[in-house]
MDTraj code that builds the backbone (N, CA, C; nanometers):
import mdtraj as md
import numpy as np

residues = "UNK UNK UNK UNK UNK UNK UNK UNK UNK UNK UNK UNK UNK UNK UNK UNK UNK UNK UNK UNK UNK UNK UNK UNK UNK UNK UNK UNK UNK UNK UNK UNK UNK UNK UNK UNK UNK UNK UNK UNK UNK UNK UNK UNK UNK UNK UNK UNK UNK UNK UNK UNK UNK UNK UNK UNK UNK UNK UNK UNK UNK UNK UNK".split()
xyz = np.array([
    [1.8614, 4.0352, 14.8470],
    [1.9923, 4.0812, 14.8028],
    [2.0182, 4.0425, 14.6576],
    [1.9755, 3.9340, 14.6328],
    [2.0102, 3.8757, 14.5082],
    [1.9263, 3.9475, 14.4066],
    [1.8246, 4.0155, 14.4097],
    [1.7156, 4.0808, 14.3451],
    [1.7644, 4.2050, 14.2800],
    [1.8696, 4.3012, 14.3838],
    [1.9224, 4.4347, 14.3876],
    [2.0704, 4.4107, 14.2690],
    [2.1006, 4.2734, 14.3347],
    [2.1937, 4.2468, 14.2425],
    [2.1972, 4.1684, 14.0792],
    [2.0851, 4.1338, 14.0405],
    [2.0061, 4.1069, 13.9294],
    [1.9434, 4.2190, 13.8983],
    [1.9042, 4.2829, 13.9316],
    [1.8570, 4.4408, 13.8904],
    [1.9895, 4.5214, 13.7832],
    [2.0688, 4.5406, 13.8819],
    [2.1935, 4.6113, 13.8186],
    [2.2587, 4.5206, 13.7631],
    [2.2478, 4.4007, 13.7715],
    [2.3269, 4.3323, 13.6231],
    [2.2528, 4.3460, 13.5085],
    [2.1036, 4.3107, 13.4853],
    [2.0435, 4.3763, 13.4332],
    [2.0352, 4.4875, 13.3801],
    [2.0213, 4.5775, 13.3966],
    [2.0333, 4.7538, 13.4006],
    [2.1820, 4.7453, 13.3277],
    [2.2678, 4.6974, 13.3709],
    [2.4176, 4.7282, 13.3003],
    [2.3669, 4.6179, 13.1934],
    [2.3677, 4.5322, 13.1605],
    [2.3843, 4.4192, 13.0064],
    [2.2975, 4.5536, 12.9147],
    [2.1518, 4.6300, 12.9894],
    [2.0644, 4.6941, 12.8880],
    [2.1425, 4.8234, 12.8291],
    [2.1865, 4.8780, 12.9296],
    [2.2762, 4.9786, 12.8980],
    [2.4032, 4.9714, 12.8154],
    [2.4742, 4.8308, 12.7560],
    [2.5324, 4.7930, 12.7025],
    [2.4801, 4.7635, 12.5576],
    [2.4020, 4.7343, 12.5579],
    [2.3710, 4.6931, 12.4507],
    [2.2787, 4.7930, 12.3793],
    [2.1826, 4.8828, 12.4203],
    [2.1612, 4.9752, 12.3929],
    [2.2642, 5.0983, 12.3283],
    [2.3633, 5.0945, 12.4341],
    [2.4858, 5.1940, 12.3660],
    [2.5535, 5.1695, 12.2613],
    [2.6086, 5.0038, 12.2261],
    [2.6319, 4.9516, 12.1015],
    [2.5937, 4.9483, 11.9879],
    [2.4259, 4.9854, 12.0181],
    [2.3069, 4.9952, 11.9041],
    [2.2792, 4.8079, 11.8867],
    [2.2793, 4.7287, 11.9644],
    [2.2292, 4.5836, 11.9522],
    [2.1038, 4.5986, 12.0258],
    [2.0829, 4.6830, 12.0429],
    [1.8982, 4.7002, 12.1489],
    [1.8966, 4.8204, 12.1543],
    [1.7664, 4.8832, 12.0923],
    [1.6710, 4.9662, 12.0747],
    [1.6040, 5.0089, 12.2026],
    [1.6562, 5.1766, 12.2348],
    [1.5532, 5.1998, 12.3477],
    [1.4308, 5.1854, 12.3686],
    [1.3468, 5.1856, 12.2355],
    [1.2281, 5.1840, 12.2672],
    [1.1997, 5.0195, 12.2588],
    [1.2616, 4.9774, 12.2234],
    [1.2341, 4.8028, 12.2537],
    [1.2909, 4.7759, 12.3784],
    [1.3632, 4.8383, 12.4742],
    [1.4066, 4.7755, 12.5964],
    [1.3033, 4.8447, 12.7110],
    [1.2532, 4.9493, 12.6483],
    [1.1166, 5.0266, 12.7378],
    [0.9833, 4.9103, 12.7121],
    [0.9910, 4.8692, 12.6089],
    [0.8883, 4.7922, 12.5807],
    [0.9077, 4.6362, 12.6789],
    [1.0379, 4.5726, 12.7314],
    [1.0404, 4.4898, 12.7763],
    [1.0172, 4.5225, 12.9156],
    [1.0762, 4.6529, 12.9635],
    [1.0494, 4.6693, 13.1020],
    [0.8911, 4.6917, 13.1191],
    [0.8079, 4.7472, 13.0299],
    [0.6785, 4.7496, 13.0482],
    [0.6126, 4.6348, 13.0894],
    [0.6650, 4.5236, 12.9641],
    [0.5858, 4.4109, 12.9566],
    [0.6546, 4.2936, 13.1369],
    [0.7520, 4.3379, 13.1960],
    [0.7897, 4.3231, 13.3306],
    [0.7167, 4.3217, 13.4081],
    [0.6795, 4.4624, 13.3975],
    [0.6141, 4.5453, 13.5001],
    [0.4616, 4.4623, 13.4900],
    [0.4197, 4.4619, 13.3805],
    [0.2724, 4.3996, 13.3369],
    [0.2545, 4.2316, 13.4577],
    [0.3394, 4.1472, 13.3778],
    [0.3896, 4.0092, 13.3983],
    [0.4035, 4.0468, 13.5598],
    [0.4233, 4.1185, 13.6266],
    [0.4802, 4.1273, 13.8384],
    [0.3437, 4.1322, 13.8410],
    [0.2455, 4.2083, 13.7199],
    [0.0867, 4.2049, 13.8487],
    [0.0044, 4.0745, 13.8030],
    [0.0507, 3.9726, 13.7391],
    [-0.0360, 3.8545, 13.7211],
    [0.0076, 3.7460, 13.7652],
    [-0.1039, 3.6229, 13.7888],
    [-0.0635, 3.5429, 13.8322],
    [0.0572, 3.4000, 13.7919],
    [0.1036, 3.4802, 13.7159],
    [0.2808, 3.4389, 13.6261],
    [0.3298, 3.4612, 13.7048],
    [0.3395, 3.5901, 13.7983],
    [0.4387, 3.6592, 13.8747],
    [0.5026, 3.5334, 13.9759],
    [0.4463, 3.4434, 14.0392],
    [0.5220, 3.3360, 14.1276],
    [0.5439, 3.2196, 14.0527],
    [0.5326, 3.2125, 13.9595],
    [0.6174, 3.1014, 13.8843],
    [0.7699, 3.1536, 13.8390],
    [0.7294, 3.2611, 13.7554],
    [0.8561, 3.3518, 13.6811],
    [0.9593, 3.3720, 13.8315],
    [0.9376, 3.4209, 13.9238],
    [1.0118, 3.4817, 14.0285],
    [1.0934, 3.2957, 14.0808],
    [1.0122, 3.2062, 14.1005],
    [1.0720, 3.0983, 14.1029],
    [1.1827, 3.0137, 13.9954],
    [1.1225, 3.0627, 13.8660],
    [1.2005, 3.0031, 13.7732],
    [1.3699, 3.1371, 13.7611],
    [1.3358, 3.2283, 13.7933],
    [1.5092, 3.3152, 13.8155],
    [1.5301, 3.2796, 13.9114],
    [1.4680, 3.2521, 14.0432],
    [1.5430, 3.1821, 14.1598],
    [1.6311, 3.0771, 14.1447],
    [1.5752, 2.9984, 14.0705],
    [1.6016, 2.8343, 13.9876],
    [1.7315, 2.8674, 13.9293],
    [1.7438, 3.0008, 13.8383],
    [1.8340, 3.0240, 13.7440],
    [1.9517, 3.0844, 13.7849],
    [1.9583, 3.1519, 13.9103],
    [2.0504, 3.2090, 13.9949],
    [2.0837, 3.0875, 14.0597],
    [2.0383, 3.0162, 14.1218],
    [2.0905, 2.9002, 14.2192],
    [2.1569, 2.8430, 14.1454],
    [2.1299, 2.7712, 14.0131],
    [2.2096, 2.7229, 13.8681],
    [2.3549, 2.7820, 13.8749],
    [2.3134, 2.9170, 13.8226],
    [2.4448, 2.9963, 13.7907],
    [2.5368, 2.9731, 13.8732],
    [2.4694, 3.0000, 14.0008],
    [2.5846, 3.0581, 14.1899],
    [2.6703, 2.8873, 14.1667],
    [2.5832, 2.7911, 14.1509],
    [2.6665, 2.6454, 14.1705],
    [2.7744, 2.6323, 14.0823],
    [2.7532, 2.6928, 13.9234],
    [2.8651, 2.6442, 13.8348],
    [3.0358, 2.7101, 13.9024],
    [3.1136, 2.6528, 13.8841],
    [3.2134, 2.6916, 13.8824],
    [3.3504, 2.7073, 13.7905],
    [3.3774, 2.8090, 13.8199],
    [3.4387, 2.8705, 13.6923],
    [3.6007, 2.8401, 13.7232],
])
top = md.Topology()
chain = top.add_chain()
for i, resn in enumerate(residues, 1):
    res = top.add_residue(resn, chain, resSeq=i)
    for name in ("N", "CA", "C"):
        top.add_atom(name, md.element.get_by_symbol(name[0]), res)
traj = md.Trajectory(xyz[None], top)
């Protein structure tokens, strides 16, 4: 769940900032590439642990 919902927060900050002109489509194609690259190596279970890490962070602070 938390994945779907990091997706589209994601997807909306890119779409934001892209529309502002603070990020370059072809530089935000270039990050989703280099994503996509980074999910098929063996980074992929560290990285997926360290946003786990970073969501659990976030979910605790309170605002």
């Amino acid at each position: 769940m938390f994945r779907v919902q990091l997706v589209l927060l994601l997807g909306l900050c890119v779409g934001v900032l892209i529309r502002r002109g603070l990020l370059k489509a072809l530089h935000a194609a270039g990050c989703i590439l280099l994503g996509f690259l980074l999910a098929g190596t063996s980074l992929a279970p560290g990285l997926t642990s360290l946003v786990r890490s970073l969501i659990a962070v976030v979910a605790s602070v309170r605002f």
